[in-house]
C-alpha positions in Angstrom: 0.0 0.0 0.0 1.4 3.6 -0.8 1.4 6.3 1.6 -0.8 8.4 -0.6 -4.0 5.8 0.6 -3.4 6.7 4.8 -1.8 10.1 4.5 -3.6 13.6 6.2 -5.0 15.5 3.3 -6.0 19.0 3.5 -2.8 20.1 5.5 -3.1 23.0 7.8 0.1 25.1 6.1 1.5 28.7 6.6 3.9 31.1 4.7 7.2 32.4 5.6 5.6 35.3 7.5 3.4 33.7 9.4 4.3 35.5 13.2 5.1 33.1 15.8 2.0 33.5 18.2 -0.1 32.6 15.5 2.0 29.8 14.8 1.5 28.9 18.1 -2.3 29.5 18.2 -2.9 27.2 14.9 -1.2 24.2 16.5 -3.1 24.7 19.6 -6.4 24.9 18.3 -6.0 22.1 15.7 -4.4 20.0 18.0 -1.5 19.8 15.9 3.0 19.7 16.2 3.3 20.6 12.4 2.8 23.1 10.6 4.7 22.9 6.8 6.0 26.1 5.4 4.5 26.8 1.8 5.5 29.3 -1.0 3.2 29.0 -4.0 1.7 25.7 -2.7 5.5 24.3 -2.6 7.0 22.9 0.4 10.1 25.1 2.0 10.2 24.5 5.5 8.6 23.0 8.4 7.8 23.9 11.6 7.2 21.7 15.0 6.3 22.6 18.2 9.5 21.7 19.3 10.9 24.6 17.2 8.3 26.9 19.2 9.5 25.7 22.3 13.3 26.4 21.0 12.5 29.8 20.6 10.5 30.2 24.0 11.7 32.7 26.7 13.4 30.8 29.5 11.5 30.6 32.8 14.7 32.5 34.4 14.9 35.9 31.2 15.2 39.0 32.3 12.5 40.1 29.8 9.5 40.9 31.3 6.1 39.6 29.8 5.6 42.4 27.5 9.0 42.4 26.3 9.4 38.7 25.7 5.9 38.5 23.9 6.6 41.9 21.9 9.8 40.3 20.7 8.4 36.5 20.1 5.6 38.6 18.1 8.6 39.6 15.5 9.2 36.3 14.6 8.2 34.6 11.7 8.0 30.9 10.6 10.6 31.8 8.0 13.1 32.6 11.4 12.1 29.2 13.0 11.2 26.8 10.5 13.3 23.7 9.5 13.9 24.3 5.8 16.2 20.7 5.0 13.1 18.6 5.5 12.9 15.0 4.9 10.0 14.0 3.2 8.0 11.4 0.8 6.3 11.2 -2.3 2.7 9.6 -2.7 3.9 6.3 -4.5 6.0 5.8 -1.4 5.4 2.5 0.0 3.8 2.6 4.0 6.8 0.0 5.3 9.8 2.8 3.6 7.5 5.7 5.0 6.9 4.2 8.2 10.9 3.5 8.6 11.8 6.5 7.4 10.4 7.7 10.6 12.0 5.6 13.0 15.0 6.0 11.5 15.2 9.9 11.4 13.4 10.2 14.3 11.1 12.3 13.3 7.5 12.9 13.8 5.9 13.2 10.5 6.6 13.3 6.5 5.2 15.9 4.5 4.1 14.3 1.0 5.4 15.9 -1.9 5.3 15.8 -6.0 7.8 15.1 -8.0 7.6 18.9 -8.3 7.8 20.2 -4.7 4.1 20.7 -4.5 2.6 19.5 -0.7 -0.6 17.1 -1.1 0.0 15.5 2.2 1.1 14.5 5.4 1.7 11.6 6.9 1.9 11.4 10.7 2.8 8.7 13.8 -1.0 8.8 14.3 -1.4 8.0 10.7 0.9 5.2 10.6 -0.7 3.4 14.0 -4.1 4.0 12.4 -2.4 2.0 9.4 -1.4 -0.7 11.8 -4.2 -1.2 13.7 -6.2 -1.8 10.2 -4.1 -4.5 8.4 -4.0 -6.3 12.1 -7.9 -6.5 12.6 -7.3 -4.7 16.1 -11.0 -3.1 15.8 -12.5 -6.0 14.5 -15.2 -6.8 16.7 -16.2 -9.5 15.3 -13.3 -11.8 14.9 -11.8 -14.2 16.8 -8.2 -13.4 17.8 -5.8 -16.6 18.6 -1.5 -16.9 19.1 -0.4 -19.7 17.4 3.0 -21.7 18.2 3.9 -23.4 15.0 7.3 -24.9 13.4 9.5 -22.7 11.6 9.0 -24.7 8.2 7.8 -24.1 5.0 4.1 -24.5 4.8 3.5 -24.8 8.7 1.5 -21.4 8.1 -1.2 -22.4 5.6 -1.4 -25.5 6.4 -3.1 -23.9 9.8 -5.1 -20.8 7.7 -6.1 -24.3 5.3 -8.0 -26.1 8.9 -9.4 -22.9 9.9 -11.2 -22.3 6.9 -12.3 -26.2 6.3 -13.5 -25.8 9.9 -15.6 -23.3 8.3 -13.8 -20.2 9.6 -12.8 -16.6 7.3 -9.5 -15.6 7.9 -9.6 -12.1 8.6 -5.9 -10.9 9.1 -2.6 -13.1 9.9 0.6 -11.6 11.2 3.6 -14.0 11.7 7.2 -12.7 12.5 9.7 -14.1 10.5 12.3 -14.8 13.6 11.1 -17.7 15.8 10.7 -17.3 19.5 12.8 -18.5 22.5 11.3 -21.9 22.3 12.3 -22.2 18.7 8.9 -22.2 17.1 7.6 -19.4 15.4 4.0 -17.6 16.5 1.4 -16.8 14.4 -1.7 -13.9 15.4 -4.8 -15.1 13.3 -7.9 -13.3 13.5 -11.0 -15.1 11.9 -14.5 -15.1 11.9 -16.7 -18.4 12.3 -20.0 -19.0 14.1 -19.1 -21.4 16.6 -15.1 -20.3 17.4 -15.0 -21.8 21.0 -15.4 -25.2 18.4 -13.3 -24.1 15.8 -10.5 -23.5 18.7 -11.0 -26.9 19.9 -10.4 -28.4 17.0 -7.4 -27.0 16.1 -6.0 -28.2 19.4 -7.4 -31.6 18.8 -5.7 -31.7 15.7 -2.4 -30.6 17.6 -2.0 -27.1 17.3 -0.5 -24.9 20.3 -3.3 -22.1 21.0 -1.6 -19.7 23.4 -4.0 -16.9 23.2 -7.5 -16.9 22.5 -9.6 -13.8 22.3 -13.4 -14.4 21.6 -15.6 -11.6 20.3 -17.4 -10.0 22.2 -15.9 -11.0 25.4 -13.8 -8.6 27.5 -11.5 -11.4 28.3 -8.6 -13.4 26.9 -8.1 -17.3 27.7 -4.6 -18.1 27.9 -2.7 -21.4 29.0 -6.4 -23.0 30.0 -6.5 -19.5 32.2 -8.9 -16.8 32.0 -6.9 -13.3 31.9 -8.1 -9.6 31.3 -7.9 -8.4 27.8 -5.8 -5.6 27.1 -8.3 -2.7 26.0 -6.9 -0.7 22.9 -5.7 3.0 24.0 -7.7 5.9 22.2 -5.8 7.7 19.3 -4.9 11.2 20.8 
């Protein structure tokens, strides 16, 4: 999937003279940390609210109130903006996006043209929203179960192939490549099925190592024969 599928459209964006306090004011009302720089709809700068704090008076200046804010009030995004920005294009893949990120250590990537022109942005928030998707995590109706299988080739769908002849839809499947401590590698499945309390049960009469279970509709996860409280998902802020 490319980045321009998941990314912000309709960026909030200022000019080079945009003044600082209303800088400031856009990112608090929006609820926003950045703001990109435009000239003529192309990208030359970007500004965080790290940058803002950068530039704030120290609790310790000299400067009384009126004198700090008259001089903050001078400023300009042009004055605090970061104008080598890294950035992506739409036809940028989520995976490079999404490392690009970690890697740089930054919090967003304004998505540009081949021509400089902004169309986009793609945020942390955006990415986790991303996430959340291609794992099922809001699916409320699926069943969610942890899978140990062998690290061989065609361990995988040969469990996806009983689910579904057990008359289960497989929803979303995430499998690291690395195995774990016990040597086996674990596979997340979430699936939908009218009886899965059955369908579970028979994949462990057929062998299979169900560490997790996670019914829907239930609050709670079964784990190890064990009931255990589910872990709720956090709100997106």
């Amino acid at each position: 999937m490319y980045v321009d599928r998941i990314m912000t459209r309709g960026v909030l964006q200022v000019t080079e003279d945009t003044r600082l306090p209303q800088l400031a004011a856009l990112m608090r009302d929006y609820h926003i940390r950045h703001l990109p720089v435009v000239c003529e709809g192309h990208l030359v700068g970007l500004v965080t609210s790290h940058d803002l704090e950068r530039v704030s008076p120290s609790p310790i200046t000299t400067l009384s109130v009126g004198e700090a804010n008259y001089l903050l009030g001078k400023l300009t995004a042009a004055k605090v903006m970061r104008a080598k920005v890294i950035t992506c294009t739409p036809d940028t893949l989520v995976e490079e996006a999404a490392r690009l990120l970690r890697q740089e250590k930054i919090g967003c990537l304004p998505v540009v043209e081949s021509n400089g022109q902004l169309v986009g942005i793609l945020t942390h928030e955006d990415v986790l929203d991303f996430f959340l998707e291609i794992t099922g995590c809001m699916m409320e109706d699926a069943t969610r179960i942890t899978v140990h299988l062998p690290d061989a080739t065609g361990q995988l769908s040969r469990l996806l192939s009983r689910i579904n002849e057990a008359g289960g839809y497989i929803a979303t499947v995430v499998s690291p490549l690395h195995p774990d401590q016990t040597g086996l590698r674990i596979a997340v499945v979430r699936y939908r099925a009218a009886d899965p309390s059955a369908l579970n049960q028979h994949l462990r009469d057929l062998g299979y190592d169900l560490l997790t279970e996670t019914l829907p509709g239930l609050s709670r996860s079964i784990s190890g024969g064990a009931e255990v409280p589910a872990r709720s998902h956090p709100g997106n802020h």
